[in-house]
N, C-alpha and C positions, 0 to 999 in steps of 0.2 A: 564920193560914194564907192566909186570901184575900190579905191583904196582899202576902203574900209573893209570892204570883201575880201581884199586880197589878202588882209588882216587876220581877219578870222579863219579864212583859210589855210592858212600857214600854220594856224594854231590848232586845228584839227588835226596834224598830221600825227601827232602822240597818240592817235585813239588805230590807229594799224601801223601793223608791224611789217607789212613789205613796201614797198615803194609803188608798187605796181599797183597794189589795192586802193592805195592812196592818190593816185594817178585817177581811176577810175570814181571816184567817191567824186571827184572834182568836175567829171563829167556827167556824173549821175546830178550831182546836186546845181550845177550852172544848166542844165537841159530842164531839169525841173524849173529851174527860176525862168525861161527865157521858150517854153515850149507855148503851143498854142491848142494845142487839142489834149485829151485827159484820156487816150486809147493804148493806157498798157505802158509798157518799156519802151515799145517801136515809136510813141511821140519822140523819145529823145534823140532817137537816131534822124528824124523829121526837123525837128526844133534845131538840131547842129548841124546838118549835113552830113550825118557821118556815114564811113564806109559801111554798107549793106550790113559785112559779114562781122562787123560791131555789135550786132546783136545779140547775136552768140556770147559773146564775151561779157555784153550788160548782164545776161541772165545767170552766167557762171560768179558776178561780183554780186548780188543778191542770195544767192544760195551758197559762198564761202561762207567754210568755217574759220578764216583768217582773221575774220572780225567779228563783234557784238554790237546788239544793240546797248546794251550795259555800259560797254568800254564808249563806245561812240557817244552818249547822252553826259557818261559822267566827264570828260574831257569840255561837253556844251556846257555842264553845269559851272566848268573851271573861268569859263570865256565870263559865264556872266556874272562870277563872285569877282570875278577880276573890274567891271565895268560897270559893278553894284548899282546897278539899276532897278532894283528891285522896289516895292513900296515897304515902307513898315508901320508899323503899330507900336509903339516903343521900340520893345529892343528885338524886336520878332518881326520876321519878312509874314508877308500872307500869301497861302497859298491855297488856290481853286482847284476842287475835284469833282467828277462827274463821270457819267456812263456816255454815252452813244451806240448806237446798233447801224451798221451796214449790209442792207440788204444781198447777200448773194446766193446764187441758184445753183451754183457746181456742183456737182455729185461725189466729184473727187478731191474739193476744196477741204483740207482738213477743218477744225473746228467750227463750222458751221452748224448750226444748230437753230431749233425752233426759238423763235422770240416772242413777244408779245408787243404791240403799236400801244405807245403810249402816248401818242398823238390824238387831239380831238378831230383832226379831219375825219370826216366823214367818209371822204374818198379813198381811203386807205384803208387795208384790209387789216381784220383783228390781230394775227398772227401772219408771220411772213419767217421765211430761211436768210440767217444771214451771221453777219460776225457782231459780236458784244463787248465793245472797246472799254474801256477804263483808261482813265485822263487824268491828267496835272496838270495845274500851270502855275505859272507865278504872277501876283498882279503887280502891274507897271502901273506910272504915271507919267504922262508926256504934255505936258502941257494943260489944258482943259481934257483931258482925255483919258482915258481907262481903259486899260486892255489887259487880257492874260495873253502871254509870254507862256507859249506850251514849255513843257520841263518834258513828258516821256508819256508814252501809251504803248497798250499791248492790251491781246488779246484775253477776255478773264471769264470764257462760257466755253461750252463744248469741247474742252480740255482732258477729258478722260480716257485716258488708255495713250496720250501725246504727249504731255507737256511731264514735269518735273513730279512726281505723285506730290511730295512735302505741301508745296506750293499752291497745285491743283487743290488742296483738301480746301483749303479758305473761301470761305464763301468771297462774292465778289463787292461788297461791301468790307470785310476786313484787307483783302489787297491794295485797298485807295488808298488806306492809312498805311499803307507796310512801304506804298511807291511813296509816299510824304516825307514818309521818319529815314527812308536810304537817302532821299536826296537832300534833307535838312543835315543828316549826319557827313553826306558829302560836302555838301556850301560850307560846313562849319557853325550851322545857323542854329536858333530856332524859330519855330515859326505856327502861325494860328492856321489851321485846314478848316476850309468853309464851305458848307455843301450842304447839300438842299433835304429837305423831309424823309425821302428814301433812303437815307442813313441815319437817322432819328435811331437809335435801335441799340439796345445795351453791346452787344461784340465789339460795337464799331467806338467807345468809347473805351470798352477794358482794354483793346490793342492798343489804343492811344498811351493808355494810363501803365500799362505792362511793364514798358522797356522804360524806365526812370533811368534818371541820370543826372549828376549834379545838378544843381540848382531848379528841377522839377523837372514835367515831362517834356520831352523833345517837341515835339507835337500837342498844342492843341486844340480842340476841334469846337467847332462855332458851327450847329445847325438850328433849324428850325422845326420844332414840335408837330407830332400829330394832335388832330383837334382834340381830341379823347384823353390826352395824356395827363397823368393824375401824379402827385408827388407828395410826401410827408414832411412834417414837421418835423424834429427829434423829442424822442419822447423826452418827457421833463425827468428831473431826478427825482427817484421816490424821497420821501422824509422818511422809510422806511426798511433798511435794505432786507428782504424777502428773501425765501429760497427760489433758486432756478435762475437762467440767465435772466439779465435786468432787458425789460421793452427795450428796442432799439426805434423803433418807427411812433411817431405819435398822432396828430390829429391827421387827415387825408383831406385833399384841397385836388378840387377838379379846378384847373387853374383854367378853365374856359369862361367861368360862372365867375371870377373873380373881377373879369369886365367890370360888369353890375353891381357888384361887389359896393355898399356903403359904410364897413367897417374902417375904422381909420388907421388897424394895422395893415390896411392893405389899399391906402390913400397912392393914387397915382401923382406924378411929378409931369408935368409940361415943358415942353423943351422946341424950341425951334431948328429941324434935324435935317438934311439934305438928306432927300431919298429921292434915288434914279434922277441926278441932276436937280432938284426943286429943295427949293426949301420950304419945310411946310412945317406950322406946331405939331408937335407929337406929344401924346401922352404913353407912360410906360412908368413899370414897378420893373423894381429886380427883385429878386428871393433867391437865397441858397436854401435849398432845401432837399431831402433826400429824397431818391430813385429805385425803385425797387431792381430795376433790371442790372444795373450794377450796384447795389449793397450799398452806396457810396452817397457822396454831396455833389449834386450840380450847380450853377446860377441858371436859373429861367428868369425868362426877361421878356414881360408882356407889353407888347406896342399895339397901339393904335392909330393907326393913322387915316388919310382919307381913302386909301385902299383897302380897307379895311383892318381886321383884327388877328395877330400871329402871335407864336411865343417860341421866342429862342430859346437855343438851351447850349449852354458852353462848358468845357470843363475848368476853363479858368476861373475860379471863383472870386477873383478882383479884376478882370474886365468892366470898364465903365460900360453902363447899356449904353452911350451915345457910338463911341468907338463900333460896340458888337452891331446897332441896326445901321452903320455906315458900312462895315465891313460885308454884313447879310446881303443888303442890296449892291454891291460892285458884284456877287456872286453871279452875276447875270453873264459878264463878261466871259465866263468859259461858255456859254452858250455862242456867242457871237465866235470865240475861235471855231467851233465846231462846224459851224455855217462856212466861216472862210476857207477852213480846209475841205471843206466838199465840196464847194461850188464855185470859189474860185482857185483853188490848188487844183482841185480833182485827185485829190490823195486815197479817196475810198474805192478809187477805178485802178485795182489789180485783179488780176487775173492769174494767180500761183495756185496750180494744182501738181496732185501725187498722183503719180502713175501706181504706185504699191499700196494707197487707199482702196478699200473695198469703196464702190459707188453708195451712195446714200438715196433713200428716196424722198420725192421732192413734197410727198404726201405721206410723212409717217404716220405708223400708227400711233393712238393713244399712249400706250403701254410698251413702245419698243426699247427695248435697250439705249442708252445713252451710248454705253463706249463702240466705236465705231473697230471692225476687224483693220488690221494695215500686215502686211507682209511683212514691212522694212520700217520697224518703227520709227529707227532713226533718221531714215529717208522723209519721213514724213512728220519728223519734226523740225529737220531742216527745210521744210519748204514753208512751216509755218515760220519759222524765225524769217525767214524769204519775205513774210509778207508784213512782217513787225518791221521788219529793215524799209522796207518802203514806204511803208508811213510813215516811222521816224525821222528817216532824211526829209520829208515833206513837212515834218516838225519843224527842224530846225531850216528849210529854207522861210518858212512862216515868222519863224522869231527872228532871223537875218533881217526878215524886210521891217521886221517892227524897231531892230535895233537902229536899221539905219532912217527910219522915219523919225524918229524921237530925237537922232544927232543932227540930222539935215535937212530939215523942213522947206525949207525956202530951196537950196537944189535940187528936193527933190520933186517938188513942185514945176520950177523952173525948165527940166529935163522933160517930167512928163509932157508936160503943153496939153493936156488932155481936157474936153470940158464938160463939167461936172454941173448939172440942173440945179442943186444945192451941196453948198460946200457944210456941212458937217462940222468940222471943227480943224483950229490951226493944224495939227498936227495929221499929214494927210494919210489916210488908209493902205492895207498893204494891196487892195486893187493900183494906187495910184503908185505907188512905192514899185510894185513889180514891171509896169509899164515904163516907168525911166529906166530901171537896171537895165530890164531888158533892151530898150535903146540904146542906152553905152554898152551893152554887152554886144549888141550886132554892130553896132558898127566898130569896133574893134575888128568882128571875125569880118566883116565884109570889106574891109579896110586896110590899114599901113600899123596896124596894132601891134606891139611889137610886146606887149607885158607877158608874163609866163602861164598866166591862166589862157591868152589866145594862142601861143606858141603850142601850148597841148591839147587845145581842143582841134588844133589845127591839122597835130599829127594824128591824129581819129579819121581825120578826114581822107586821108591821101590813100592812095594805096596805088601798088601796082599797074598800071597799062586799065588805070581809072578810065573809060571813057564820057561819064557823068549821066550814064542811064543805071538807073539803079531797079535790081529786082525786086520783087514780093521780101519786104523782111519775116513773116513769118506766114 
């Protein structure tokens, strides 16, 4: 297992350009793997023992402009075309997209912005201040097992007057597809994007369909219908040809009502389908038929199952419906990384604000301006990139622990010793994954460890006429 860290770690060193920075990345992302509490930067200086005035130095490797998140992710993307672990569908990876919101209350916290709880609890308020994430991942298979393998996130709300204008303009539903089709075009891939109702929406198909390219589109995309959603026939050909353009749309089909439907053009097929681990009969029609939001042909694909009744909608128009309701339902899986990174990473627990941000207030009004005043724009879009860098690195410490649960199941079982009320599945989770590293990783530093990852976290530690009482880090 260490090995394999030390692996990957050697293989990161291409994504910065000084030695120093690269130095620090090794510290930042072994104190993430091996910290115990989720309070900022200062756990890591906790988590290693490191000298006090390390601090200092963690927040100035967050806020260089010596690296990217861009450079850093596409260099991750190289690690895992290299040890192609990805799943496929023919000849196409699949990849999971999706939003999340993280709650925060800074004043001076750049893109921060009003959101809306799209949660049914109760107990949670209708709208709350916070950050509006946008995700990728790539779906794995380990065994009996399913996982997304984050690829990249960033920030994709309250951008106005900070980030890039170009990029800013995109609503946050076409950025999902724009983070899909850079990293499919980096793997060398292509590949199916599967994402839930909230992208149902003609934009988010035309950017798919936009950037063509030999052998069709780079990307494409596999959602699920609003109930509502209605689609056309092609109109027939006249036996007449007329003045004016010839109909393009022909008969209209509320494909909700097609259920009930006892016409035998629209006679459903039976299938026995694994949804969410089970296998259960399913009934389902495919139809290509046209869309009015993009001008164009989709496959809609009506399933029934014992969870009731949905309709996908793909733009591959030879996708088998068994493949699309198998691929629909793994979609679950970016929800589960989302969970792991915030509850057990603690990846949403930063704290970067702008001194040169105007304060925001915590109760806006209805009608206030969106773009926030900043003195020092640039000041205060590097402290957003500041806060992209830090969940990134918590990305890929997340897919670290997945690559190496998927290689080493049995050591890494063995290492944790930890006991578990219900074991889940062979392939053990990255809760159990991070508690063995973490145990070869301390006992190295507390030890006769002599490998170059404990050599340099070593030298973090020491300093000057040390006496081993440390102050307030911040």
């Amino acid at each position: 297992m260490h090995e394999e860290l030390s692996r990957f770690l050697t293989h990161m060193r291409s994504a910065f350009s000084r030695q120093a920075t690269y130095h620090w990345f090794i510290i930042v992302f072994v104190g993430f793997m091996v910290r115990t509490d989720t309070l900022g930067v200062s756990s890591i200086v906790r988590a290693l023992m490191l000298a006090p005035e390390i601090y200092t130095g963690l927040l100035h490797f967050f806020h260089s402009t010596a690296w990217t998140v861009e450079g850093l992710m596409a260099v991750w993307w190289e690690w895992l075309a290299i040890r192609d672990v990805a799943y496929r569908r023919g000849s196409r990876l699949v990849m999971l997209g999706d939003h999340t919101k993280a709650p925060k209350d800074g004043r001076k916290m750049p893109a921060v912005t009003t959101l809306h709880q799209d949660s049914e609890t109760s107990a949670k308020p209708t709208f709350f201040r916070g950050h509006h994430w946008g995700c990728i991942g790539l779906l794995v298979q380990a065994c009996d097992k399913f996982f997304a393998m984050p690829l990249w996130a960033n920030i994709q709300e309250g951008l106005d007057g900070i980030a890039d204008p170009d990029e800013a303009k995109h609503p946050k539903t076409i950025r999902i597809v724009h983070m899909a089709q850079q990293v499919a075009r980096a793997m060398g891939e292509r590949a199916y994007l599967v994402l839930d109702a909230y992208f149902a929406v003609g934009p988010v198909f035309q950017a798919a369909a936009g950037k063509r390219e030999r052998g069709g589109p780079l990307v494409h995309i596999l959602t699920r219908a609003k109930k509502n959603v209605v689609a056309y026939h092609p109109a027939p050909a006249p036996k007449k040809r007329k003045r004016g353009k010839p109909r393009k749309y022909g008969k209209k089909l509320k494909l909700m009502k097609l259920f009930d439907s006892t016409t035998k053009a629209y006679s459903f097929q039976t299938a026995c389908i694994q949804i969410y681990d089970r296998q259960e009969h399913v009934r389902y029609l495919a139809l290509n038929l046209l869309w009015k939001p993009i001008k164009g042909m989709l496959r809609f694909i009506l399933v029934e199952s014992s969870r009731g009744r949905m309709i996908l909608i793909s733009s591959d128009l030879e996708l088998a419906p068994r493949a699309a309701i198998e691929l629909y339902c793994r979609r679950v899986s970016i929800e589960t990384l989302f969970d792991t990174l915030k509850n057990t990473l603690g990846a949403m627990a930063y704290h970067f604000w702008s001194q040169y941000l105007h304060p925001a207030s915590r109760r806006p009004k209805k009608n206030a301006p969106k773009r926030r005043r900043t003195e020092d724009p640039a000041k205060t879009r590097n402290t957003l990139a500041a806060i992209e860098k830090f969940v990134n690195i918590q990305l890929l410490v997340l897919g670290t622990l997945q690559l190496i649960a998927k290689a080493y199941p049995a050591q890494v079982k063995a290492k944790a010793a930890c006991w578990l009320r219900t074991v889940s599945a062979n392939t053990p989770s990255e809760f159990v994954t991070r508690i063995a590293l973490s145990k070869v990783i301390n006992s190295k530093l507390h030890g006769f460890g002599k490998d170059w990852i404990t050599r340099l976290i070593r030298g973090k530690q020491d300093r000057p006429g040390n006496t081993g009482v440390y102050d307030d880090a911040a």
